[in-house]
C-alpha positions in Angstrom: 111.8 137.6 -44.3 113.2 134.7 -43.9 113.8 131.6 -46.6 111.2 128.2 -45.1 113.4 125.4 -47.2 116.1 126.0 -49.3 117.1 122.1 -49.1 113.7 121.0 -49.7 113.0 116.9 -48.8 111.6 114.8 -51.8 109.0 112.1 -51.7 108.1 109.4 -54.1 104.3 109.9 -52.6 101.7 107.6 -54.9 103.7 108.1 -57.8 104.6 111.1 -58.0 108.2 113.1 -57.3 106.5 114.8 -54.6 109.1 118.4 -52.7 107.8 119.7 -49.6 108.6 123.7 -50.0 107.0 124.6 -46.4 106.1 122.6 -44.0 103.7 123.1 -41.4 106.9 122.9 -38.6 108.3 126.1 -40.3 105.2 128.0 -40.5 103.9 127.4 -37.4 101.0 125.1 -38.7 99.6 128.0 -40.9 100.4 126.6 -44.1 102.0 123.7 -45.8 103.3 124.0 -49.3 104.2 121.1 -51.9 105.6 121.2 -55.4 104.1 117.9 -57.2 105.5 116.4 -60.5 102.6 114.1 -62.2 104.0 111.9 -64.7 101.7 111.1 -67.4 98.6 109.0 -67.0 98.9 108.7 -63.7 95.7 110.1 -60.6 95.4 111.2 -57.5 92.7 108.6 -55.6 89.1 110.6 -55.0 89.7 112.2 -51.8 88.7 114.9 -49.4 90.6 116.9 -46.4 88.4 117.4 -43.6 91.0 119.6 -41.7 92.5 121.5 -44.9 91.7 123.9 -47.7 93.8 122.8 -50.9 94.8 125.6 -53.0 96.8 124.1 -56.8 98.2 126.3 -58.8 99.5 124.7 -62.5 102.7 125.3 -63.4 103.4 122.9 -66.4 101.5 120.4 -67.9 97.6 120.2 -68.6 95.4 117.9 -65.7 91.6 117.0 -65.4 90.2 118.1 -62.2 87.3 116.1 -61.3 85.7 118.2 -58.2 82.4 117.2 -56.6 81.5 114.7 -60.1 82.3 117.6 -62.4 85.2 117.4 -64.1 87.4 120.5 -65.0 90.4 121.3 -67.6 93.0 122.9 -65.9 95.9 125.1 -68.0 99.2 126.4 -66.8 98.4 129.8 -64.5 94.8 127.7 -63.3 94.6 127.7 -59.7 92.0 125.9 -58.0 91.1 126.1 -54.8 88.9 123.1 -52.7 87.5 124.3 -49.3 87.7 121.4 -46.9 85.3 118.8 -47.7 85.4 118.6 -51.1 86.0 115.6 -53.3 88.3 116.2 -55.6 90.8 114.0 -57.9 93.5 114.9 -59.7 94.7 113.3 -63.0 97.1 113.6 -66.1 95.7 111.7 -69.2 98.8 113.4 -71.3 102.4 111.9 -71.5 103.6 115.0 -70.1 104.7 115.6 -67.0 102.2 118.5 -65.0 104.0 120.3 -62.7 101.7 121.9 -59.5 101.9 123.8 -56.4 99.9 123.2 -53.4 99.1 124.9 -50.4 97.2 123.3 -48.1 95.5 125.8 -45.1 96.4 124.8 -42.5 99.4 122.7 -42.3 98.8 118.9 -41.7 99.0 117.9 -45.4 102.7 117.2 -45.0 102.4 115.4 -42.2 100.0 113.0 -44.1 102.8 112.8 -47.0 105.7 112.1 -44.1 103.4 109.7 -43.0 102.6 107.6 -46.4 106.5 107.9 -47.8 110.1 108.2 -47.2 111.9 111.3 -47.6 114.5 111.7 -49.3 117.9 114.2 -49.7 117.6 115.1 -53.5 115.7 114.5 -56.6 112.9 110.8 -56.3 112.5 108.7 -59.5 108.6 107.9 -58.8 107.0 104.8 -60.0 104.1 103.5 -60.0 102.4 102.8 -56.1 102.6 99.6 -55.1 100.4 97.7 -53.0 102.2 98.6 -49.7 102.1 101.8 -50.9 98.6 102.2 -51.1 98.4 100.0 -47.7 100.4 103.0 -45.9 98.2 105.5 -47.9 95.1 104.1 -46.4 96.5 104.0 -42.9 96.9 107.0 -42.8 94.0 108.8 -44.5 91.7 108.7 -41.4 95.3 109.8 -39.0 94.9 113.0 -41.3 91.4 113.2 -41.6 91.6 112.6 -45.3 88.8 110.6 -46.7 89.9 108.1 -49.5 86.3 107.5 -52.0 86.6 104.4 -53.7 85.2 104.7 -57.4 82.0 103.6 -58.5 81.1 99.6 -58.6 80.8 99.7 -62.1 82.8 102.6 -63.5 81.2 106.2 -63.8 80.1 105.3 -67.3 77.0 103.3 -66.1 75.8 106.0 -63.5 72.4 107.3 -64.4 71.4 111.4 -64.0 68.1 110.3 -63.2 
């Protein structure tokens, strides 16, 4: 046995207090594991890992799961797991804050995080992205093979099923 981070790093990564439990350094690349604090009102963008499977697991909190255009409601002990390739977007439309575990098979994940923010020694006050935020985000998405979907032209209201 042996303990991966007992001084876990912090991120403010797209608005969220983001601690990186495992990374992929420590476990060889097998896994990578993240502890994610979603204020409220506040979503991931529509994304898929080509390289990973994501596996959340809700801790706290109450979050809409939209996964390949169907949207899911996720309680504390829901875990959800995306093989690679799936779209997927996380979001909290309640004021309070969710509180997730992820583990990402294999590691690279973290790397992508590393890559979009700057860690930090203790607890992060997140806000809310900024532009050079989302700049870094995007520059890195293809690095990671992580695929960034922009929403529909029009909002999803005024697709048709037909």
């Amino acid at each position: 046995m042996f303990i991966l981070n007992d001084k876990p790093v912090e991120y403010d990564f797209g608005g969220s207090r983001t601690r990186l439990l495992a990374s992929g350094a420590q476990t060889g690349d097998a896994f990578c594991m993240l502890e994610i604090f979603s204020p409220g009102n506040r979503a991931t963008p529509m994304h898929r890992h080509e390289h990973e499977d994501e596996t959340l697991l809700l801790l706290e909190g109450e979050l809409e799961v939209m996964v390949d255009g169907v949207p899911h409601h996720v309680l504390p002990g829901h875990t959800l797991v995306f093989p690679r390739g799936t779209e997927h977007q996380i979001t909290n439309r309640i004021e309070q804050t969710a509180r997730y575990l992820v583990i990402c098979t294999p590691a690279g994940f973290d790397r992508f995080v590393d890559a979009c923010a700057d860690a930090q020694p203790g607890p992060v006050d997140a806000g809310l992205p900024t532009d050079a935020d989302k700049a870094r985000m995007h520059a890195a998405a293809a690095q990671f093979g992580i695929t960034l979907i922009p929403p529909p032209p029009f909002g999803s209201s005024t697709i048709s099923s037909r």
